[in-house]
C-alpha positions as CSV (number, residue, x, y, z in Angstrom):
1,X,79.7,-69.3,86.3
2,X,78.4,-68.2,89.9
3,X,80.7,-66.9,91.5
4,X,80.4,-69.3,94.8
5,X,81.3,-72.1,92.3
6,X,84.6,-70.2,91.3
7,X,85.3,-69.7,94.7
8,X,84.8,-73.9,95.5
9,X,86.8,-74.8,92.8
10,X,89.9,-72.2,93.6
11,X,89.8,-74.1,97.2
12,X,89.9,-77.2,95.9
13,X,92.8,-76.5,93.7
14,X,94.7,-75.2,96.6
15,X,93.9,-78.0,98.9
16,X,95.3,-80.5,96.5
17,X,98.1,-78.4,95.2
18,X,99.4,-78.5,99.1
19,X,99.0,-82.1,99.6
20,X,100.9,-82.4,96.6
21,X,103.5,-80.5,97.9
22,X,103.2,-82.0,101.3
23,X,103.9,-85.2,99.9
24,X,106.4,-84.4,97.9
25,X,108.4,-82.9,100.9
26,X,108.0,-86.1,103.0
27,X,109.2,-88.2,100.1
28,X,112.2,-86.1,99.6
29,X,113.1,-85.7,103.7
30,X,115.7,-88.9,104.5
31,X,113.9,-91.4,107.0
32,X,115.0,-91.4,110.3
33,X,116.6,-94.3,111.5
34,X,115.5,-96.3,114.2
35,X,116.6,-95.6,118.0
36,X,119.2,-98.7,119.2
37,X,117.8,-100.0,122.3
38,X,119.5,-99.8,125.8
39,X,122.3,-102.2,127.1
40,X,120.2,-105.1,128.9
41,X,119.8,-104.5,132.9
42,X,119.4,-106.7,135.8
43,X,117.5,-106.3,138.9
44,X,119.9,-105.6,141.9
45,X,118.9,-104.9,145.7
46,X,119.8,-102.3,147.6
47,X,119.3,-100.8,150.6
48,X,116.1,-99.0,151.1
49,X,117.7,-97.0,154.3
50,X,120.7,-97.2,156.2
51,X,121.1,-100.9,157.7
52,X,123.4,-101.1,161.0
53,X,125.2,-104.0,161.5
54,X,122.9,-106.5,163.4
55,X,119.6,-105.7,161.8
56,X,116.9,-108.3,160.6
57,X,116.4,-107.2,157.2
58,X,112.9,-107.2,156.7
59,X,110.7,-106.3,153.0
60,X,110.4,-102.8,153.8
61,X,114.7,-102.2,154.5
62,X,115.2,-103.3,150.8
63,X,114.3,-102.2,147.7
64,X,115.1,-103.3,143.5
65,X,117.1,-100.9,140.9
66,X,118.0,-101.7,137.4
67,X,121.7,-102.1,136.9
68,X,123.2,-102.4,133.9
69,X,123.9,-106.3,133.1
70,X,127.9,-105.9,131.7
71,X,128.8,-104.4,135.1
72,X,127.7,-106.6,136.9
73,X,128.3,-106.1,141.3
74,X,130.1,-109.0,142.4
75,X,127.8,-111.2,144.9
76,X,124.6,-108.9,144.7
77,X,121.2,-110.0,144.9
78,X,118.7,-110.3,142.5
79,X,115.8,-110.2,144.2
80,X,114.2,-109.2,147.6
81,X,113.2,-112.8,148.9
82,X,116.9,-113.4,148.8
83,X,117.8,-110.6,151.5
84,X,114.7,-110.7,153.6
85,X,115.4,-112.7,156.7
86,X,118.8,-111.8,156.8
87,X,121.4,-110.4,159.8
88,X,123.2,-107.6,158.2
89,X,126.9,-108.1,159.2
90,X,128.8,-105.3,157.7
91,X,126.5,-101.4,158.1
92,X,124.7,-100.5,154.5
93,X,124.4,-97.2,153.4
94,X,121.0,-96.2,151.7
95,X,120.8,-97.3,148.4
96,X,124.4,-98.7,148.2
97,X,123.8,-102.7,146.7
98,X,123.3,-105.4,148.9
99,X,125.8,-108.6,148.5
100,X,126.4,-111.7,150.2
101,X,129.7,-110.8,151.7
102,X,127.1,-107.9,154.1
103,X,124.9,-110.8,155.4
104,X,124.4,-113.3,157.7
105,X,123.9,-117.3,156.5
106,X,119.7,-117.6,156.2
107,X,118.9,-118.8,159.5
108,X,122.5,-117.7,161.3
109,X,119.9,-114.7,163.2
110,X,120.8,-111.4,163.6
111,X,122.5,-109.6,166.2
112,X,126.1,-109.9,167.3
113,X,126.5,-113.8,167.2
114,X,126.8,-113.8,163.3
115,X,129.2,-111.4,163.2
116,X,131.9,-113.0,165.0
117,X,134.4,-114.9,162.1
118,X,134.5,-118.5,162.0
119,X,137.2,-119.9,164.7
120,X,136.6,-116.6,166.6
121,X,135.1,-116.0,169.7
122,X,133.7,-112.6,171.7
123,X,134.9,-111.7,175.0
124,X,133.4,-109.2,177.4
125,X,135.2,-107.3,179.8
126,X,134.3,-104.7,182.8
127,X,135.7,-101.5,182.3
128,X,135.1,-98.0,183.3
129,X,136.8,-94.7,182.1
130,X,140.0,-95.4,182.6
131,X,140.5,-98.8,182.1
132,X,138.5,-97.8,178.0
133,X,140.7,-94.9,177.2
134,X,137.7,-92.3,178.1
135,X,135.2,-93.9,176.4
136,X,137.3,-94.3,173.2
137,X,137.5,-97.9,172.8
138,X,134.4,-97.4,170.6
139,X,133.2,-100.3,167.9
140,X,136.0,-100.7,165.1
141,X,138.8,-99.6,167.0
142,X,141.8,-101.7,167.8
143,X,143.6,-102.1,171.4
144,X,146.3,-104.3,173.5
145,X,145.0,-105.7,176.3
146,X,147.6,-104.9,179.8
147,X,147.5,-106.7,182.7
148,X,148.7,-105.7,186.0
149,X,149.2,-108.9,188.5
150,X,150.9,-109.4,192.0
151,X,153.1,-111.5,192.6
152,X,154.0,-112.2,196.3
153,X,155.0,-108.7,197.1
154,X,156.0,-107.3,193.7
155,X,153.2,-106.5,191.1
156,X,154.3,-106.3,187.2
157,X,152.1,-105.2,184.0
158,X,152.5,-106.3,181.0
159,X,151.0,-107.0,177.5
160,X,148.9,-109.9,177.3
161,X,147.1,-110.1,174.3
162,X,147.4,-107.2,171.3
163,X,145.5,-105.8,168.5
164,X,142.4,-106.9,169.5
165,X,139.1,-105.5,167.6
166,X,136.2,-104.2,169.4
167,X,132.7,-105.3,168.6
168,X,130.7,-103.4,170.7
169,X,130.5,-100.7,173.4
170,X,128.2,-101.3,175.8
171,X,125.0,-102.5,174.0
172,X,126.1,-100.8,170.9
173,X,127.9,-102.8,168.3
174,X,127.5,-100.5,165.4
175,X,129.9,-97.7,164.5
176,X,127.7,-94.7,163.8
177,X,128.0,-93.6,167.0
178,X,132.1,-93.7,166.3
179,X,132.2,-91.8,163.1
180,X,131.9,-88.5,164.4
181,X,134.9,-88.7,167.3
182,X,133.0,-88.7,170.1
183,X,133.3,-91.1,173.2
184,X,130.7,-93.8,174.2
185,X,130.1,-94.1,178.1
186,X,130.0,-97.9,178.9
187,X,131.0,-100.4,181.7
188,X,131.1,-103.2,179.2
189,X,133.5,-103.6,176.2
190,X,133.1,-106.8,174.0
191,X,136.3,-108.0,172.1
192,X,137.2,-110.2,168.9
193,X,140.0,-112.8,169.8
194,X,140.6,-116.1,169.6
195,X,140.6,-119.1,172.1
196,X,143.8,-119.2,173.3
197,X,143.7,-115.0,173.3
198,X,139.9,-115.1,175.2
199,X,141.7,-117.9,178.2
200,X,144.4,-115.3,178.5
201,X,142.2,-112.1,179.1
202,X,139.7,-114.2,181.4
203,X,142.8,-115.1,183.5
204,X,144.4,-111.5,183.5
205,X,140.9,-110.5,184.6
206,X,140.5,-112.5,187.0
207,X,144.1,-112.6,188.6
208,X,144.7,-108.8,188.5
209,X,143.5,-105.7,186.5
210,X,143.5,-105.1,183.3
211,X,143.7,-101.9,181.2
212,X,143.2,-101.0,177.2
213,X,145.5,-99.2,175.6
214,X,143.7,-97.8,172.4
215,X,146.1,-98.2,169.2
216,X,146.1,-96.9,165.7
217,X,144.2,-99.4,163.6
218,X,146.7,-98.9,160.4
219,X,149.4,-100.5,163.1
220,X,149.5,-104.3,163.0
221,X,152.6,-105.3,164.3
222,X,152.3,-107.4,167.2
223,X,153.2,-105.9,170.7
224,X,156.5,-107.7,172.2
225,X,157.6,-106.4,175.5
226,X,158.5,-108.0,178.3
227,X,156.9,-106.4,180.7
228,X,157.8,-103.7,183.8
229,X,158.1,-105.1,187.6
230,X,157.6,-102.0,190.2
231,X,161.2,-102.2,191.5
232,X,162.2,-101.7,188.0
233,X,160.1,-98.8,187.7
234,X,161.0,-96.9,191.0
235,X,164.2,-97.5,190.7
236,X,166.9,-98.1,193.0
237,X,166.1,-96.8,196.6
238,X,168.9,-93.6,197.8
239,X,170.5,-94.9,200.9
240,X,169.1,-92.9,204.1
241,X,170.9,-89.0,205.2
242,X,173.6,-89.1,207.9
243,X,172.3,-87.7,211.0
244,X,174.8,-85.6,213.0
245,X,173.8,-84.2,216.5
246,X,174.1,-80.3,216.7
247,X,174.8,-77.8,219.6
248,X,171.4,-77.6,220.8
249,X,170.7,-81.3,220.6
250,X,168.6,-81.0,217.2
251,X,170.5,-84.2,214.6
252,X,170.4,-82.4,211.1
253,X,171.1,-84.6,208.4
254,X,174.8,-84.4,206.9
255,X,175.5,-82.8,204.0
256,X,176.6,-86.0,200.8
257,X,180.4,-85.2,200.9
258,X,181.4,-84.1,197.0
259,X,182.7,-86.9,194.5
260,X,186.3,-87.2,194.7
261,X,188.2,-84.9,192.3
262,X,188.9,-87.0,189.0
263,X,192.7,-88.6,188.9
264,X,195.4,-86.0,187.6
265,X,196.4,-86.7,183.6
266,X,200.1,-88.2,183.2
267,X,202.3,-85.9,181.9
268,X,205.3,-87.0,179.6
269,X,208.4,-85.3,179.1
270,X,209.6,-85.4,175.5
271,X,213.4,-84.3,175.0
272,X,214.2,-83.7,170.9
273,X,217.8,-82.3,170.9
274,X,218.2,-78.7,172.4
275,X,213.9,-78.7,172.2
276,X,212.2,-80.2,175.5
277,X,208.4,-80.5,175.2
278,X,206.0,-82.2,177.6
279,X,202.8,-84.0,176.3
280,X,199.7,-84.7,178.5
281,X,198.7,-88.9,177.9
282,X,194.7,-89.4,178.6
């Protein structure tokens, strides 16, 4: 036999002797079983950047995520049409879900207006400096609203209205500008109160000055005082210095003669037999 045709057939042996093998292999290997799918997800809106409070939430602010369907978020959105067109009334972090508790009504607007609670109403007051704790009365915090008022010839202060939320500084009714401690120059502070609270401030504003006393916002007990009149805060006046004339004519003012010396203790004399003892009674 040529030797080429040896060669051919050796080859051929081996080719089918390994996908004998091969075969045998795969039939002996245990079959794999088949992946489980993933737990079923749900389209969620989130933020696409951070959203202040008052913004207009437009297509480009938001964005959609997958979220797993048995942990569901509690008011979220599914899709964007259903945030666009929104005021954003609480400030959204980027990528933190969007729910209905953050935004406005569709149609409320954006802004402040939406923003103020139902039976609520926003009240502006002038202030400077002083009268906002160094520019400290900053969106989010809390203060009591004092009044100082004459009446006839005697002014008093007291505390009109307490615990009041601010909404904004100035033009500013976000609190990013707050987080970091610093102070927010302004001559215009907008509060949160109600009616009866807003008639009192417009009053206190209008009859005398009013000054904010900033107030920790973790204390919500109401302010009760009853207020300090300025004779009560001087104090009773000290009666004029005796004037005596001198030997050159100059008066000099007379020295306060000393308080009298305190009364002398009784003494009792206690006589027990031969023993005689004396006591002092206070």
């Amino acid at each position: 036999m040529p030797r080429g045709i040896r060669t051919l057939i050796v080859l051929v042996v081996a080719l089918a002797a390994a996908g004998v093998a091969s075969f045998m292999v795969y039939r002996a290997m245990p079959r794999t079983a088949p992946q489980p799918a993933g737990p079923p997800m749900q389209s969620v809106v989130v933020a696409a950047k951070a959203l202040p409070v008052g913004t207009l939430i437009s297509a480009a602010d938001v964005k959609l995520i997958q979220w797993p369907a048995q942990n569901p978020i509690p008011g979220s959105l599914p899709t964007i049409e259903s945030a666009v067109g929104r005021g954003v009334l609480s400030g959204v972090a980027e990528d933190e879900p969007i729910t209905e508790g953050k935004l406005a009504a569709r149609g409320a607007g954006a802004g402040l207006p939406p923003s103020i609670p139902e039976g609520m109403r926003a009240i502006s007051v002038k202030v400077d400096d002083v009268i906002a704790v160094a520019g400290f009365t900053v969106p989010g915090t809390h203060v009591d609203v004092l009044a100082t008022v004459t009446e006839g010839q005697e002014a008093r202060t007291r505390t009109v209205v307490s615990n009041l939320t601010v909404l904004t500084a100035g033009t500013r009714y976000d609190q990013a500008a707050s987080k970091d401690g610093k102070p927010i120059p302004s001559t215009v502070v907008t509060l949160l109160a109600t009616p009866a609270d807003a008639e009192k401030i417009a009053l206190a504003a209008t009859a005398g000055k009013i000054i904010l006393a900033l107030r920790n916002p973790m204390d919500t007990a109401p302010t009760e005082t009853q207020g300090i009149r300025l004779a009560a805060l001087l104090g009773p006046a000290a009666p004029p210095p005796t004037m005596v004339p001198t030997r050159h004519g100059v008066s000099r003012a007379l020295a306060a003669p000393p308080p009298p010396p305190p009364p002398a203790p009784y003494r009792v004399e206690k006589i027990s037999g031969a023993k005689r003892t004396e006591e002092v009674v206070k």
